[in-house]
C-alpha positions in Angstrom: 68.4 -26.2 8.0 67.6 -28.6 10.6 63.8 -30.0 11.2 63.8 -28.3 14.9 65.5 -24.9 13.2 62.3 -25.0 10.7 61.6 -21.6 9.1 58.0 -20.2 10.3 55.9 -17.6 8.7 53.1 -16.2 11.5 50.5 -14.9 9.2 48.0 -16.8 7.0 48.6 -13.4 4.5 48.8 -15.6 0.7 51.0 -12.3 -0.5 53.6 -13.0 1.9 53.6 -16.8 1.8 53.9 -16.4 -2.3 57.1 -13.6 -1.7 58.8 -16.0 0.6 58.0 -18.7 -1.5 58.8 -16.9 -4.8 61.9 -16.2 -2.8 62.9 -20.1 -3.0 62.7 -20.0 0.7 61.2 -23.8 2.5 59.0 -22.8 5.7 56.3 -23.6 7.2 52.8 -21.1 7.8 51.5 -21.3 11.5 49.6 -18.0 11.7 48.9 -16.0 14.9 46.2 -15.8 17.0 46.8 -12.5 18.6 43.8 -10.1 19.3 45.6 -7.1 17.3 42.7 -4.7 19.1 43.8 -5.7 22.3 48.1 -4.9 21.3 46.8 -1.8 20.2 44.7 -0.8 23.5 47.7 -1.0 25.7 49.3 1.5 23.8 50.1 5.1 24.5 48.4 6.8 21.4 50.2 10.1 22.0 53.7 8.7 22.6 53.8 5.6 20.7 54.4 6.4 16.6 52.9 4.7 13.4 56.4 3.1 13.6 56.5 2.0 17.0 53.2 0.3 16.6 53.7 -1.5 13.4 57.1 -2.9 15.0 55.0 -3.7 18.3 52.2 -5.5 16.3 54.7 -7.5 14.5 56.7 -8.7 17.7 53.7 -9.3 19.5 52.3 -11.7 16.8 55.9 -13.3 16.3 56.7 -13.9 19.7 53.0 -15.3 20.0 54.1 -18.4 17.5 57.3 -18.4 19.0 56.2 -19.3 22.4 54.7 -22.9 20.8 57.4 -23.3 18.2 60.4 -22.3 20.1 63.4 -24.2 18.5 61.7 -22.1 14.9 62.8 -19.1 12.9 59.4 -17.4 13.0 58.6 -14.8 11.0 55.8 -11.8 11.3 55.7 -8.9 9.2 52.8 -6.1 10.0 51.6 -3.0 8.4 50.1 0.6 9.6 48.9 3.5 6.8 49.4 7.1 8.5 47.6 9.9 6.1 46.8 13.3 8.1 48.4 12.1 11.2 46.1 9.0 11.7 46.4 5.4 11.4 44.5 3.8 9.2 43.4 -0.5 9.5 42.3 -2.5 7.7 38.4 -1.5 6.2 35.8 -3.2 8.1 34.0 -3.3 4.7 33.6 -1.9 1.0 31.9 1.1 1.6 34.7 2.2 4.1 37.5 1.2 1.3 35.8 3.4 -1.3 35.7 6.3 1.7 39.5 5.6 3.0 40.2 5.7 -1.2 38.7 8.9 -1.6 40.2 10.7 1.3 43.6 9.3 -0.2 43.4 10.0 -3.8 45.7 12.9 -4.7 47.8 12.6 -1.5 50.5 10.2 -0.5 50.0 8.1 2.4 52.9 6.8 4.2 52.9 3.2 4.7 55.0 1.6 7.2 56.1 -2.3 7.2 57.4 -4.4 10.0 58.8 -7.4 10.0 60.1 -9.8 13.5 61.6 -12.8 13.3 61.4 -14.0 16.8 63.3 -17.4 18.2 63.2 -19.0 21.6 60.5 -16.6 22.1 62.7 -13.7 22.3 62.8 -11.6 19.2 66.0 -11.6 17.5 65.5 -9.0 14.5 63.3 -6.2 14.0 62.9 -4.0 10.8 60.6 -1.6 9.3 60.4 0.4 6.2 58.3 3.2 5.3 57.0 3.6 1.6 55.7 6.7 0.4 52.0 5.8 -1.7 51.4 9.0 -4.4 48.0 7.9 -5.5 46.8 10.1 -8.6 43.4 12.0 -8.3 41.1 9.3 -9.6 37.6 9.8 -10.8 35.0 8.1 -9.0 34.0 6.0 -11.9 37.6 4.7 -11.7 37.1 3.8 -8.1 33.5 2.4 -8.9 35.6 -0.2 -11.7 38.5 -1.1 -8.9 36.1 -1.9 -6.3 34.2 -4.0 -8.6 37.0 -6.2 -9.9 38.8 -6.0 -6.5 36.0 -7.5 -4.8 36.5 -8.1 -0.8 40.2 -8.7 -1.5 40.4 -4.8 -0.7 39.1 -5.2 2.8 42.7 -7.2 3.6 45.0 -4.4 2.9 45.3 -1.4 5.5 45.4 1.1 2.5 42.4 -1.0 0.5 45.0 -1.0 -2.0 46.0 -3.6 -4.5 48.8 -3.8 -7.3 48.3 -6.2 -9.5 46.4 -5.6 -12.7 44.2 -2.5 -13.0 44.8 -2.0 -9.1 48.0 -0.2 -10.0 46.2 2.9 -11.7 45.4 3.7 -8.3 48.7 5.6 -8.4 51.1 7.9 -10.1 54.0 7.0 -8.2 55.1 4.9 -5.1 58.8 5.8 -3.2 60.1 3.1 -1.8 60.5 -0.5 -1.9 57.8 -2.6 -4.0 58.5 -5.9 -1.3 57.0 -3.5 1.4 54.3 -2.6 -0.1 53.1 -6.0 -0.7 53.5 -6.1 3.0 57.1 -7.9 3.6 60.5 -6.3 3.4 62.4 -9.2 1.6 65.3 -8.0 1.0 66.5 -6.7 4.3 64.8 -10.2 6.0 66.3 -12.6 3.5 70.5 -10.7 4.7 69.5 -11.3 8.0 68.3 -14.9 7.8 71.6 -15.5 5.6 73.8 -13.8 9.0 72.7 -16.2 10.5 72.8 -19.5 8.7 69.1 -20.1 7.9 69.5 -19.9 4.3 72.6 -20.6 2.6 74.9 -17.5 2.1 
């Protein structure tokens, strides 16, 4: 890969900068500045699904790198939780974590994941994946003991979720791919970039 064809990822998120990097991919992390709020205003909220606006987000965000870094392979992955036909964001703060948590606990919340890879600011793939999140009916003393160990950390995930270490007990099952719920889908992202002769084949 070329200097000027440098691989971009669009999002100062350490989970996806450790899967790319687990990944043995080289790139370089140049995070958006897009006012997510603002995307989200413009949309129609009656004809515009969990889907659309996940896919919407991360173009938006992808193309907003893209426009600096045009000669770059820039990558943007987004998220959206849908549970009783709303979308969920990210929790301003604990207390709303521990109230998204108990609203979800014995449901399954459908999480969606996006991913752009923009270039020349046009965007040039777009993917998304939903994952189906069984989370077992937990006791509130559980929740109490996840909160406490997660910390803020759980204020960065849409779903307040985490799964590493005890975070994981949060559920009794998850349907779907484990690379999407950590908030990039790798495996799909890594064929393309090999189509087209970012990352040797």
């Amino acid at each position: 890969m070329k200097p000027a064809d440098a691989l971009v990822l669009a999002s100062s998120s350490p989970v996806r900068a450790w899967t790319l990097k687990n990944a043995g991919l080289d790139f370089e992390i140049d995070p958006s500045d897009v006012d997510e709020n603002f995307i989200k205003n413009g949309f129609d909220a009656k004809r515009t699904s969990p889907k659309d606006v996940a896919s919407k987000l991360a173009e938006h965000k992808a193309l907003a790198v893209s426009q600096r870094r045009p000669n770059a392979w820039v990558i943007r992955a987004n998220q959206v939780l849908v549970f009783n036909d709303m979308i969920f964001d990210k929790p301003a703060d604990l207390q709303e974590a521990a109230s998204n948590l108990r609203q979800f606990r014995g449901h399954s919340p459908e999480l969606i994941s996006a991913v752009c890879v923009a270039r020349g600011n046009q965007p040039e793939w777009n993917y998304s994946e939903a994952v189906r999140l069984q989370m077992r009916d937990f006791s509130d003393g559980f929740l109490d003991s996840y909160l406490d160990e997660s910390g803020e950390s759980v204020v960065t995930s849409v779903g307040a979720y985490r799964l590493e270490g005890l975070r994981a007990q949060l559920f009794s099952q998850i349907e779907g791919d484990y690379f999407a719920v950590l908030g990039l889908p790798l495996l799909p992202l890594l064929n393309f970039l090999r189509s087209q002769g970012v990352i040797p084949t």
